[in-house]
Legacy VTK file of the C-alpha trace (Angstrom):
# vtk DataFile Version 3.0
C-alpha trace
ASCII
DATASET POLYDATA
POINTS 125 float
0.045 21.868 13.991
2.076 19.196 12.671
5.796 19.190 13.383
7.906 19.577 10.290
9.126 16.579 8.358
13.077 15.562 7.800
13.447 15.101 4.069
14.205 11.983 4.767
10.217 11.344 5.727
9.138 13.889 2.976
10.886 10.700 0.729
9.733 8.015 2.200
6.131 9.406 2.159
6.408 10.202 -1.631
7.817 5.864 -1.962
4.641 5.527 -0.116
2.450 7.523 -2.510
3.728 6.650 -5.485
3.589 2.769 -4.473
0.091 2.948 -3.897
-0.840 5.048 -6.987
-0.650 1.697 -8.714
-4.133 -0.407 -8.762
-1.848 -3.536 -9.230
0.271 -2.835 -6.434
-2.874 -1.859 -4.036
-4.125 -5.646 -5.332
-1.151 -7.020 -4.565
-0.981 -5.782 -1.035
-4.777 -6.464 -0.239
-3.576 -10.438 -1.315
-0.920 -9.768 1.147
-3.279 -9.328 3.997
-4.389 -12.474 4.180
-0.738 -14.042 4.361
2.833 -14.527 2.774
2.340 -15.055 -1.004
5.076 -16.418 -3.124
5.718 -14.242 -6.271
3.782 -17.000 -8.602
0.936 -16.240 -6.299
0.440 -12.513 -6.488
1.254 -12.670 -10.237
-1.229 -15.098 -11.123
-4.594 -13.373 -10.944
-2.786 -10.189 -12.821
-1.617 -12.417 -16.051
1.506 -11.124 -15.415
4.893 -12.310 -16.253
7.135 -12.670 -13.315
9.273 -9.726 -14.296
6.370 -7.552 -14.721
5.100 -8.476 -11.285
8.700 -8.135 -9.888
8.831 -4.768 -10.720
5.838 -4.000 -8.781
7.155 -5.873 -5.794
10.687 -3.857 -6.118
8.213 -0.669 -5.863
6.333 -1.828 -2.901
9.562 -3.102 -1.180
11.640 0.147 -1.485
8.161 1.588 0.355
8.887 -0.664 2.867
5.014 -1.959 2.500
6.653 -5.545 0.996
9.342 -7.671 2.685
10.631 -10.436 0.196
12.898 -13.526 1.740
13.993 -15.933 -0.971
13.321 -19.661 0.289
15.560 -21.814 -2.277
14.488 -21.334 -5.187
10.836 -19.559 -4.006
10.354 -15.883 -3.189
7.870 -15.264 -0.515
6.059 -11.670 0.231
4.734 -10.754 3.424
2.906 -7.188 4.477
4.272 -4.660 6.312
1.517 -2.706 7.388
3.330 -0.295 10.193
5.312 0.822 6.938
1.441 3.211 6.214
2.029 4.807 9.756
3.390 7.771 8.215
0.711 7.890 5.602
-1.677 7.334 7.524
-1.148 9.820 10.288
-0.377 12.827 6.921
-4.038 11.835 5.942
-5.639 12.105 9.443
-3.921 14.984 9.997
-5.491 16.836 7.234
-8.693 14.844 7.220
-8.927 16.397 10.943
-7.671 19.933 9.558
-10.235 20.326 6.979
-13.363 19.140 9.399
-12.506 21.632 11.622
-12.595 24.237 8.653
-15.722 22.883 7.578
-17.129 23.558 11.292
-16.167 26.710 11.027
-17.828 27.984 7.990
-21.278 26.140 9.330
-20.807 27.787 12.483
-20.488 31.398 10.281
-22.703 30.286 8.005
-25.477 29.198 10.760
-24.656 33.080 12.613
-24.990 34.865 9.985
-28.303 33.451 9.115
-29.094 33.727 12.916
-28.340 37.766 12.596
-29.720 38.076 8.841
-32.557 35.803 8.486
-33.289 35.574 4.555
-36.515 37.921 3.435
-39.736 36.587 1.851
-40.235 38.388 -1.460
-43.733 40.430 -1.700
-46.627 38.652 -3.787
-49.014 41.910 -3.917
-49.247 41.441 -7.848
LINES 1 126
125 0 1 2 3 4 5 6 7 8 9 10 11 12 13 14 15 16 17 18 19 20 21 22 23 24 25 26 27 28 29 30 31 32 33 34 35 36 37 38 39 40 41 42 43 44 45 46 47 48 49 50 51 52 53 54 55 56 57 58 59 60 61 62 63 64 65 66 67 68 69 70 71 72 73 74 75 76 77 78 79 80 81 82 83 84 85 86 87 88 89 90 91 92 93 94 95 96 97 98 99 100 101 102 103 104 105 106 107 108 109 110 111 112 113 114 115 116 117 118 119 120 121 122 123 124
């Protein structure tokens, strides 16, 4: 069983969550993964204005999944993928939770067929 969570990691999986609800914000991280963007870059192929992509970026930053570092007058992005740790290990947790279920009911399932094996109905008409 899974220890329980502080509610400090019950937040910062919800920041997580909601971040990635967003198909923008899953684009802009997947442009991410290739390299630091500047915020021109990742707004570009979303005909967004600046502020509009901003907003995003604010989203994803307070996630932690998006550092920004202002470079004079430029704002580079870069990924921070260890940020979906916590995610991650929620959804393998359950992912392994349910399989196991699963096994269980085809291992019932598979018995009780074993010990009732399904009757052929009579043709004599």
């Amino acid at each position: 069983m899974k220890p329980p969570r502080t509610p400090q990691e019950e937040k910062q999986l919800d920041l997580i969550f909601a971040a990635l609800a967003d198909r923008t914000r899953r684009a802009i991280l997947s442009a991410l993964c290739s390299g630091t963007r500047t915020v021109s870059e990742l707004a570009e192929p979303h005909q967004m204005s600046l502020p509009a992509i901003s907003k995003h970026l604010k989203i994803l930053e307070r996630a932690g999944l998006v550092h920004k570092e202002k470079e004079g007058r430029i704002f580079r992005c870069d990924l921070r993928p260890e940020a979906l740790t916590p995610a991650g290990d929620m959804i393998t947790f359950y992912q392994k939770f349910w399989e196991s279920r699963f096994d269980a009911l085809a291992d019932y399932l598979a018995k009780t067929q074993e010990e009732n094996p399904p009757s052929m109905p009579d043709n004599d008409s």
